[in-house]
C-alpha positions as CSV (number, residue, x, y, z in Angstrom):
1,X,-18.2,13.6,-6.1
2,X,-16.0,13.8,-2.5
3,X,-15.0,17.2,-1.4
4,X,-11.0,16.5,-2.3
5,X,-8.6,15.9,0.8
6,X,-6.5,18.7,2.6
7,X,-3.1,17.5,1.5
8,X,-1.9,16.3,5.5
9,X,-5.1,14.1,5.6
10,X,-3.8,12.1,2.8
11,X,-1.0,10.1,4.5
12,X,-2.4,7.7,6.9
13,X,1.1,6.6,8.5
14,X,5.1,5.5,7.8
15,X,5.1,1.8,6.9
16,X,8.2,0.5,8.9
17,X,9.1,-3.1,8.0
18,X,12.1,-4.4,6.4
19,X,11.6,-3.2,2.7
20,X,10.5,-0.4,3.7
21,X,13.7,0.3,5.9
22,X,16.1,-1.2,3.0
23,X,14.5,1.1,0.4
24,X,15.4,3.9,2.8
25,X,18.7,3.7,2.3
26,X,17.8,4.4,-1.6
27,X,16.1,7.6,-0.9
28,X,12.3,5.9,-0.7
29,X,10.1,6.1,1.5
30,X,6.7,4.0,2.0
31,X,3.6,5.1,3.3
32,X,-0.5,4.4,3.6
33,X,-2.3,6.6,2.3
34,X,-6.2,7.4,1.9
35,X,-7.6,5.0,-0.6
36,X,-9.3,7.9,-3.0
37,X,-6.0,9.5,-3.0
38,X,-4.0,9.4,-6.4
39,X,-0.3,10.0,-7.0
40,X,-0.5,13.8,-7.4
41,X,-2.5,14.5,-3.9
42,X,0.5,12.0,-2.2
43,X,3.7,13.9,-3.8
44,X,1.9,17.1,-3.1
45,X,1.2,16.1,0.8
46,X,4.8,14.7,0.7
47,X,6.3,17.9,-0.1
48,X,3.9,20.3,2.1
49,X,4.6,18.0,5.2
50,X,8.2,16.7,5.3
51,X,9.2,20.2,2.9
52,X,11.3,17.7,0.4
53,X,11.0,17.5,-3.6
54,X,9.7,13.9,-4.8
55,X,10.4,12.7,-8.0
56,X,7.9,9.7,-8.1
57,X,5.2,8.0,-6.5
58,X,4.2,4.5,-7.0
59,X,1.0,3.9,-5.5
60,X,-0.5,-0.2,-5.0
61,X,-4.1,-1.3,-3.2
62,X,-3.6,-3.9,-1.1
63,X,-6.1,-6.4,-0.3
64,X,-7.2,-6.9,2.9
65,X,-6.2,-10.7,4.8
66,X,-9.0,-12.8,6.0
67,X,-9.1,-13.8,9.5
68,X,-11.2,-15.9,11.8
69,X,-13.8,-14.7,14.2
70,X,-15.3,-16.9,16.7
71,X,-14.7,-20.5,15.2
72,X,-15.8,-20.7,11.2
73,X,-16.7,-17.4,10.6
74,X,-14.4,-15.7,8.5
75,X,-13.8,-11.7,8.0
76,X,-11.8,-9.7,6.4
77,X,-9.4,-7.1,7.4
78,X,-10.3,-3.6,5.6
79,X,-8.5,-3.1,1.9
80,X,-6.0,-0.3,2.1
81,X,-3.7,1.7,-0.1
82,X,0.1,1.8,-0.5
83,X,2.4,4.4,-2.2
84,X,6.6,4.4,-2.3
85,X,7.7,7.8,-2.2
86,X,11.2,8.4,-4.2
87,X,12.9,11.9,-3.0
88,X,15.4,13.6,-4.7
89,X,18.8,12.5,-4.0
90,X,19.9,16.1,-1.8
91,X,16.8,15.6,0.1
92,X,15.8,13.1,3.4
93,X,12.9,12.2,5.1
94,X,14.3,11.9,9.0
95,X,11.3,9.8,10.6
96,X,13.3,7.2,13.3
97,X,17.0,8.3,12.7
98,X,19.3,8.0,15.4
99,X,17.0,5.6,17.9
């Protein structure tokens, strides 16, 4: 069994794209996260870092996309995991406000 994950180590990074900016505006957030977390360790890393209350997490793994290398050869990229973060509607996440 893994030692478990101090709770800042479990989100990777702030997924900005387009659904990720449109569910913003609905009080979620998306992030990747460490692949053994679960949806516990991410609302409790949620809460210590950005000090908001979450009322949900839905977590998804995402498959990895192949890709050439040198010609035939085909790799892929590394499988990673997914989770949308809903807050509670009198808090806010402020990552890229106001640029």
């Amino acid at each position: 069994m893994a030692k478990p994950a101090h709770p800042l180590e479990v989100l990777r990074r702030p997924l900005i794209t387009e659904k990720g900016t449109r569910l913003g505006g609905e009080n979620k957030h998306v992030f990747e996260v460490r692949r053994e977390s679960n949806k516990h360790q991410i609302k409790e890393a949620v809460e210590k870092a950005f000090d908001v209350r979450v009322l949900n997490v839905n977590v998804m793994n995402v498959k990895g996309k192949p890709r050439r290398s040198r010609g035939r050869r085909i790799l892929h990229r590394p499988d990673w995991k997914k989770a949308v973060v809903a807050l509670h509607p009198d808090d806010k996440i402020e990552l890229f406000e106001g640029l």
